[in-house]
Backbone as JSON, one array per atom type, in Angstrom:
{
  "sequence": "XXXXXXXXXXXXXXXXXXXXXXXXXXXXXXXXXXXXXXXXXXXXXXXXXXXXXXXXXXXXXXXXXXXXXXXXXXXXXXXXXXXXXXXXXXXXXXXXXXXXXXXXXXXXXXXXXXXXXXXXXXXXXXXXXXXXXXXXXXXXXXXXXXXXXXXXXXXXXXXXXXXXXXXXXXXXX",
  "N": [[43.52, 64.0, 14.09], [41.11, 63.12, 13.24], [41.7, 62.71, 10.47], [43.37, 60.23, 11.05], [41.87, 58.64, 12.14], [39.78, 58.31, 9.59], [41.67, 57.56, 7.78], [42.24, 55.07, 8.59], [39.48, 53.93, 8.94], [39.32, 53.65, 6.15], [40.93, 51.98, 5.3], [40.81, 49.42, 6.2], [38.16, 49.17, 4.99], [39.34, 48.6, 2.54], [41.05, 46.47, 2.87], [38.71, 44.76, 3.85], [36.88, 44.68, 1.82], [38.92, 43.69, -0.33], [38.78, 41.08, 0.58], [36.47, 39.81, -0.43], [34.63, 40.54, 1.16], [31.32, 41.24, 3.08], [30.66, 43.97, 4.43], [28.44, 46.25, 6.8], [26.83, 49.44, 7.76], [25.25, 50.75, 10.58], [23.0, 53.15, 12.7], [22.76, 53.27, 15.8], [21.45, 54.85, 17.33], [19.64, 56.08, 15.91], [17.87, 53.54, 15.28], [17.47, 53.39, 17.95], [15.76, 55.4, 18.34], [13.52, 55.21, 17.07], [12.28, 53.54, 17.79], [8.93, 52.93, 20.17], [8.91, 52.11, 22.92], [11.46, 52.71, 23.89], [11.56, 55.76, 23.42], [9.32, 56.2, 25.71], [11.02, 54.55, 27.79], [13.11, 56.53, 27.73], [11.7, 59.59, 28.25], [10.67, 58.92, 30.86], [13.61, 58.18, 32.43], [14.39, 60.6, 31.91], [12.54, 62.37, 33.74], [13.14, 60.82, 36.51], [15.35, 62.1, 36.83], [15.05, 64.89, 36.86], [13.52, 64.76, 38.89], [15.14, 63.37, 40.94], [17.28, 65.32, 41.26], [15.54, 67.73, 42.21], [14.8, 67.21, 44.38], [18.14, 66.8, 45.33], [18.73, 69.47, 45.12], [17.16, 70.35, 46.93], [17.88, 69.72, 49.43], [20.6, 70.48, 49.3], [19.41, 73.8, 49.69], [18.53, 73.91, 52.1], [20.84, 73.65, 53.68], [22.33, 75.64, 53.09], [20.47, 77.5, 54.02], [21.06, 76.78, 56.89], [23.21, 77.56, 57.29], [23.62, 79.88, 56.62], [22.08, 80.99, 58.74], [23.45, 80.28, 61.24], [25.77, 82.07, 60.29], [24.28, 84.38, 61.2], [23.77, 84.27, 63.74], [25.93, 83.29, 65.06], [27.73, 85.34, 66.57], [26.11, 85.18, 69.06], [26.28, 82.91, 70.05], [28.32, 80.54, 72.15], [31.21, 78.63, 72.6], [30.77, 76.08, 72.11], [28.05, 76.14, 71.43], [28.63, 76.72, 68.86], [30.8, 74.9, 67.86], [29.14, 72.88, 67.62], [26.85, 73.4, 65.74], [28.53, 73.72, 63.7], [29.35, 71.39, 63.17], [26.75, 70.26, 62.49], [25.94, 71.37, 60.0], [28.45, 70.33, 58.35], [28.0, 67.73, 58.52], [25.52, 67.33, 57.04], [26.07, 68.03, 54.56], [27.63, 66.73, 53.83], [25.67, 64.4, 53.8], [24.39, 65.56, 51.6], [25.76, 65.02, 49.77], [26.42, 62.33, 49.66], [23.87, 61.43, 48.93], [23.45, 62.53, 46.77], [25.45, 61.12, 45.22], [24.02, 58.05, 45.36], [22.32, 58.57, 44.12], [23.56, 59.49, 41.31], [25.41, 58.12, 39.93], [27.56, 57.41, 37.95], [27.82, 54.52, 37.8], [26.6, 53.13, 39.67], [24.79, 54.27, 40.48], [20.88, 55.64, 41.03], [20.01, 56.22, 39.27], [21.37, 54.97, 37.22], [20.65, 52.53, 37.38], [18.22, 52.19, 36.99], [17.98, 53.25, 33.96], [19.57, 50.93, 33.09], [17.57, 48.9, 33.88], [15.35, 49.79, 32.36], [16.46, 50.61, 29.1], [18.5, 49.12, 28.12], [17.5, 45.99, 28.05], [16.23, 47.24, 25.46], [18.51, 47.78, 23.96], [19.82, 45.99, 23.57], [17.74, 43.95, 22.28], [18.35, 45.04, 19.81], [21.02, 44.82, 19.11], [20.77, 41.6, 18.97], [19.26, 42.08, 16.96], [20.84, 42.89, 15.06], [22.91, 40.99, 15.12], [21.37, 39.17, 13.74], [20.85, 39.83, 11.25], [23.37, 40.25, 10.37], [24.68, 37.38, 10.55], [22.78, 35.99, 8.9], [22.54, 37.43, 6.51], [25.71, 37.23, 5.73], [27.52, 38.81, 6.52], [30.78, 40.2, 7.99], [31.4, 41.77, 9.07], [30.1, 44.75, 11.03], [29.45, 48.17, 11.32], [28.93, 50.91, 13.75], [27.69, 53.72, 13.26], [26.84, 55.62, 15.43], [27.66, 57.58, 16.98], [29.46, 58.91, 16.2], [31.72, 58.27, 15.0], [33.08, 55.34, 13.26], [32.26, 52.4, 15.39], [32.78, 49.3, 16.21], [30.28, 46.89, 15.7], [29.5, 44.53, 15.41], [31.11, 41.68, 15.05], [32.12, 38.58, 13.01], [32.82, 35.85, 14.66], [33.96, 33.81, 13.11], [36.39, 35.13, 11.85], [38.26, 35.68, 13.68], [41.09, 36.23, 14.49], [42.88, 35.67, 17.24], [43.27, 33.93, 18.24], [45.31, 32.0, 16.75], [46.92, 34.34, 16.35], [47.95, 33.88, 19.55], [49.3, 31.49, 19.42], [51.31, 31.53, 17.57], [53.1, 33.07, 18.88], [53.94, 30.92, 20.65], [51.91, 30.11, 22.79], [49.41, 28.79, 24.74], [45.85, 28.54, 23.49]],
  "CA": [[42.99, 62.78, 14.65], [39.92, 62.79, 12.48], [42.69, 61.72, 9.35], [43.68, 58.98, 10.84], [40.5, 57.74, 12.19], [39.13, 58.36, 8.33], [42.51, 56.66, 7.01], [42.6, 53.66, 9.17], [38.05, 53.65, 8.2], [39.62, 53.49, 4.45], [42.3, 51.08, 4.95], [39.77, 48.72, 7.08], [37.3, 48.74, 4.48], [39.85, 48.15, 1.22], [41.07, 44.98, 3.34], [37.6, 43.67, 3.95], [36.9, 44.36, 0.06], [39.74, 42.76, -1.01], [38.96, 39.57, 0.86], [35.34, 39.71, -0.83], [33.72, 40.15, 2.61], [30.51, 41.87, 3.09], [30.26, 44.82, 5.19], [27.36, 47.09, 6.91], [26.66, 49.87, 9.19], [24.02, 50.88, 11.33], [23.03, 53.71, 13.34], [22.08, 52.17, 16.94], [21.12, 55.95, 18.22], [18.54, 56.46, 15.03], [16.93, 52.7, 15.48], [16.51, 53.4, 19.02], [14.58, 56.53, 18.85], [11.97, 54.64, 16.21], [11.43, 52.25, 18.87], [8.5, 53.74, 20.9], [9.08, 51.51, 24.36], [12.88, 53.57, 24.1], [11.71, 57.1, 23.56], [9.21, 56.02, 26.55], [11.93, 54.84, 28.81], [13.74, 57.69, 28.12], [11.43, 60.0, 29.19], [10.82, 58.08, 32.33], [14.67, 58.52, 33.05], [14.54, 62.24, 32.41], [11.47, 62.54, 34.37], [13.48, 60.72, 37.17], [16.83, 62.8, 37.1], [14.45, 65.73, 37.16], [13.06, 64.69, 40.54], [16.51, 63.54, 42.09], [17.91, 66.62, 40.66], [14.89, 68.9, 42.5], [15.44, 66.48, 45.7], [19.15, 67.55, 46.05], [18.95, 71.13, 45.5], [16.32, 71.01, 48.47], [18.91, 69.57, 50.64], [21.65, 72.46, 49.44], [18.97, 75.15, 49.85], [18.63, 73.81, 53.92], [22.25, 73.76, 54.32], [22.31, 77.31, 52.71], [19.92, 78.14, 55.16], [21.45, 76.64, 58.42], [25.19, 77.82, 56.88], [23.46, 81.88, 56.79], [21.67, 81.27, 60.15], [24.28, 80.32, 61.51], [26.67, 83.23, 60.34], [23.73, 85.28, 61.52], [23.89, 84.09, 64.87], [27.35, 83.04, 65.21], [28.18, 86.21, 67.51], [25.41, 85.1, 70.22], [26.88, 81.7, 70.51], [28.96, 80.09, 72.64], [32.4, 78.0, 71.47], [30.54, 74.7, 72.33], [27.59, 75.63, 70.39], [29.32, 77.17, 67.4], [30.86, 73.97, 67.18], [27.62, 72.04, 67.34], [26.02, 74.45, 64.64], [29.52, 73.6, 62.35], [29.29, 69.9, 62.6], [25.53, 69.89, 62.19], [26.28, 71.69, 58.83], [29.06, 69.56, 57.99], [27.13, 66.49, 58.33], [24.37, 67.85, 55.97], [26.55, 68.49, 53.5], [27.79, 65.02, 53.63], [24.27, 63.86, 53.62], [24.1, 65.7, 50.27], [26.85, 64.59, 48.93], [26.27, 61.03, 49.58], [22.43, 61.41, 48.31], [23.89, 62.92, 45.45], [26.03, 59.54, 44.72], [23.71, 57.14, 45.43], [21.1, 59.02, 43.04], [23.56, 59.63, 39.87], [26.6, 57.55, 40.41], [27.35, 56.34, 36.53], [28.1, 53.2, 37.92], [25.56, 52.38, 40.42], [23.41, 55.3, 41.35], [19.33, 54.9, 41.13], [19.56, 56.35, 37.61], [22.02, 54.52, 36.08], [20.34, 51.11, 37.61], [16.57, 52.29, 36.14], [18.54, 53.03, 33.13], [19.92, 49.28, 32.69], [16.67, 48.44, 33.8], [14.31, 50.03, 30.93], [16.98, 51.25, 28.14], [19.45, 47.8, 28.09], [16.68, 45.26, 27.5], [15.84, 47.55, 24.16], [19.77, 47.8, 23.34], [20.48, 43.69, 23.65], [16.84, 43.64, 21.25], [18.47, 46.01, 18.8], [22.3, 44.07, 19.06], [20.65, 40.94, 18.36], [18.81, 42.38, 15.2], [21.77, 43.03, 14.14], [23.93, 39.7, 14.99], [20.53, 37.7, 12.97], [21.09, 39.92, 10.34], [24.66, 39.56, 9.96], [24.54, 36.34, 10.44], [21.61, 35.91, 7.56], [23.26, 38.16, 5.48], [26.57, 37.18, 5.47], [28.29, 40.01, 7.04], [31.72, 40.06, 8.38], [31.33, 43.13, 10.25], [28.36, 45.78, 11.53], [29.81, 48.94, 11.95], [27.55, 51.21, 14.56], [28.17, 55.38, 13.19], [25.8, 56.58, 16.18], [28.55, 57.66, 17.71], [30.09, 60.2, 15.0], [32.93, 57.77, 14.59], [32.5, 54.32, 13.21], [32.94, 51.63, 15.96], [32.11, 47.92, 15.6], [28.78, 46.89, 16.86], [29.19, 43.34, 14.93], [32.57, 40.71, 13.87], [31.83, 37.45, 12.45], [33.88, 35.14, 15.21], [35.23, 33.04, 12.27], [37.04, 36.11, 11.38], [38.67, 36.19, 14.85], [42.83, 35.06, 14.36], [43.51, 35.77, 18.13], [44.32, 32.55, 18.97], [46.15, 32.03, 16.08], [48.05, 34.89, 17.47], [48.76, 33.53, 21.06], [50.0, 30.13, 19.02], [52.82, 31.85, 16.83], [53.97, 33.83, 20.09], [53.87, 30.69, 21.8], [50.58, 30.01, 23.91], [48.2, 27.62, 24.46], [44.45, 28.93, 23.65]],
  "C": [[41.9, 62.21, 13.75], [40.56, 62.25, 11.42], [42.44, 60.43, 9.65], [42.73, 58.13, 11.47], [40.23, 57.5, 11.07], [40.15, 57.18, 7.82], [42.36, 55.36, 7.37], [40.78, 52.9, 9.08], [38.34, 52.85, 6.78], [40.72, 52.13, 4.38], [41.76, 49.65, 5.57], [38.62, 47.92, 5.76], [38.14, 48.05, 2.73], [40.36, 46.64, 1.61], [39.88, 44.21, 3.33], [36.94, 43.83, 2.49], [37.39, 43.51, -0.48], [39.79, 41.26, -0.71], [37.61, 39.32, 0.63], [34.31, 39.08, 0.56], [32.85, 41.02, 2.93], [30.87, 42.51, 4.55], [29.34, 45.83, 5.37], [27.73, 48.16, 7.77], [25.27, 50.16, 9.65], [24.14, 52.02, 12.27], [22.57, 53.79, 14.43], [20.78, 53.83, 17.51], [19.68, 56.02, 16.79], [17.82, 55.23, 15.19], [16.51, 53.05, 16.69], [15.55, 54.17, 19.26], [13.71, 56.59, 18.23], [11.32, 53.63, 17.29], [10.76, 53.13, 19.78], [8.53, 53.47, 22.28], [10.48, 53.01, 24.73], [12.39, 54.81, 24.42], [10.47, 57.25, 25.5], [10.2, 55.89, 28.01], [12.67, 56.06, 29.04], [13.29, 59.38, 28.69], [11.27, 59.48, 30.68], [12.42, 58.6, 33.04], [14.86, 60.01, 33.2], [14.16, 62.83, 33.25], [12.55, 62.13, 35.99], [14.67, 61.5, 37.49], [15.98, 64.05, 37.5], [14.08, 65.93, 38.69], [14.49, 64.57, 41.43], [16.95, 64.76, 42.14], [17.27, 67.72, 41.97], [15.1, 68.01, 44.66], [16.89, 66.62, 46.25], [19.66, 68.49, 46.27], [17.61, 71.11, 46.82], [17.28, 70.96, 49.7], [20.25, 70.79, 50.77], [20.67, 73.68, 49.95], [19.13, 74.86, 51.48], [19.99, 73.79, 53.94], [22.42, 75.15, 54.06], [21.48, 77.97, 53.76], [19.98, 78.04, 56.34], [22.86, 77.62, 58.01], [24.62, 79.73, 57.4], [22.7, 81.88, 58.15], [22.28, 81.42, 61.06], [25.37, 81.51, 61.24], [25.64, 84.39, 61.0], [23.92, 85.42, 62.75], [24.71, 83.86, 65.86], [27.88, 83.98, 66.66], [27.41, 85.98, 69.06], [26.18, 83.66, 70.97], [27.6, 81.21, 71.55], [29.83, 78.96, 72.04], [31.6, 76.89, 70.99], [29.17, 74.66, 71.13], [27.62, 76.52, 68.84], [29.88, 75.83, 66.52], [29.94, 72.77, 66.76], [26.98, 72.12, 66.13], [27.1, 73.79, 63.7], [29.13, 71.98, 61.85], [27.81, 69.5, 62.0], [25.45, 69.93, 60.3], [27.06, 71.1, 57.95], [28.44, 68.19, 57.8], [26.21, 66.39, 56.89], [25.03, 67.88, 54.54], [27.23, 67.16, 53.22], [26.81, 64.07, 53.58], [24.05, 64.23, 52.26], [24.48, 65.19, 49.37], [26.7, 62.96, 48.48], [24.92, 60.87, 49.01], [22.91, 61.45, 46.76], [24.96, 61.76, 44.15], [25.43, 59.04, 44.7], [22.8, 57.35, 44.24], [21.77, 59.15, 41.47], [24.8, 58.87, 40.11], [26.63, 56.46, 39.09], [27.54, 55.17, 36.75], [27.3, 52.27, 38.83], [24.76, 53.06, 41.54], [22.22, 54.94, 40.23], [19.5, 55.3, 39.36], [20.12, 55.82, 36.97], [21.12, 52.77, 36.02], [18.71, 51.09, 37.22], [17.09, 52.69, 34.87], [18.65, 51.43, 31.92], [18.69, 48.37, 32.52], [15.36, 48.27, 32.58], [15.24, 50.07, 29.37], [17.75, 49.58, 27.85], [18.64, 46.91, 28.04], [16.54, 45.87, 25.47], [17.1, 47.19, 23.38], [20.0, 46.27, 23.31], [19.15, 43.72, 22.41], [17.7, 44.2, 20.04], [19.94, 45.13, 18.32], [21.79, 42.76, 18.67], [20.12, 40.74, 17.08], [19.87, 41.89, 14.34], [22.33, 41.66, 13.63], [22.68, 39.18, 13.92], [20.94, 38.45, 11.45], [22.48, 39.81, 9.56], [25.15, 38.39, 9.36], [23.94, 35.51, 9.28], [22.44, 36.31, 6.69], [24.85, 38.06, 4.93], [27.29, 38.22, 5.93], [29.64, 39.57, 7.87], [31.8, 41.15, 9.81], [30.23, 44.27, 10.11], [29.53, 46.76, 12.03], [28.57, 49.78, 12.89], [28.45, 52.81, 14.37], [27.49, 55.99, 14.08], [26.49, 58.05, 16.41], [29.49, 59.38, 17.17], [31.4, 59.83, 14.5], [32.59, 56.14, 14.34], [33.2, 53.03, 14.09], [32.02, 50.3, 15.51], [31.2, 47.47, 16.26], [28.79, 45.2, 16.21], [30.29, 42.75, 14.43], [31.87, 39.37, 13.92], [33.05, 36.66, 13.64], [34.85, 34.01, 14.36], [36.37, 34.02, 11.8], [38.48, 36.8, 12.5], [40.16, 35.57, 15.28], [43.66, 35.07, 16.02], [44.33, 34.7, 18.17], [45.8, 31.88, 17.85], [47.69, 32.67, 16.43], [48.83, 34.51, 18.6], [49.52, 32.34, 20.03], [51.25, 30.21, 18.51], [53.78, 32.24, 18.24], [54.34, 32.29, 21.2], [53.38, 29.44, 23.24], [50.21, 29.64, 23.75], [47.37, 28.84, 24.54], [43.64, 28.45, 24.69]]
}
């Protein structure tokens, strides 16, 4: 896989050579961690996963400790409140569960949305660096190696034949 990532890197860059078109890259993960606001936010977010983190193992340790009280006691019981004791437990554990979403939920738990909040202001500063320098510089394309594979963090939209495309096939733009 790594070949033909490398080959299709090599075969990428002898095309944009051959059409005497400047190309860069950039490493988004090494500018951000010179920026001192970033390495700030990002403690901040660690700091916060830390706390959710110690906030939903409290809620497992109390279910761990009704779940073994319950087996302790289980034999004194009665059906009615055996089943009382189950659902109480069941609940809890759906209380965790759902805590446990709302708090890391890559898509719209508390950390991903204090995330967007501190970290995604810096990343749009850092993406428009780039576009001015592109732009300035003549660049066709910004690759971004943070990653360990080079994806495109920058295309020149004159460079962009979609529509061209839909037109042969066709299609109005």
């Amino acid at each position: 896989m790594k070949k033909i990532v490398a080959s299709l890197g090599i075969m990428i860059l002898i095309v944009t050579a051959s059409m005497a078109q400047k190309f860069a890259y950039v490493d988004s993960d090494y500018i951000l961690k010179k920026i001192p606001a970033y390495e700030a936010a990002q403690a901040q977010i660690d700091e916060l996963a830390v706390e959710y983190q110690k906030e939903i193992e409290t809620v497992y340790a109390e279910i761990d400790k009704m779940y073994k009280d319950f087996q302790a006691e289980k034999v004194l019981l009665t059906e009615e409140m055996k089943t009382k004791r189950e659902d109480e437990i069941i609940n809890k554990e759906k209380e965790a569960k759902e805590m446990q979403k709302k708090r890391f939920s890559p898509t719209s738990g508390d950390l991903f949305k204090k995330r967007q909040e501190l970290v995604k202001p810096l990343q749009d500063e850092v993406f428009n660096a780039v576009k001015q320098m592109a732009e300035e510089g003549g660049y066709a394309i910004i690759f971004d190696t943070s990653s360990g594979s080079a994806n495109i963090l920058f295309t020149d939209p004159k460079y962009d034949k979609s529509d061209e495309i839909l037109k042969k096939l066709g299609y109005k733009n």
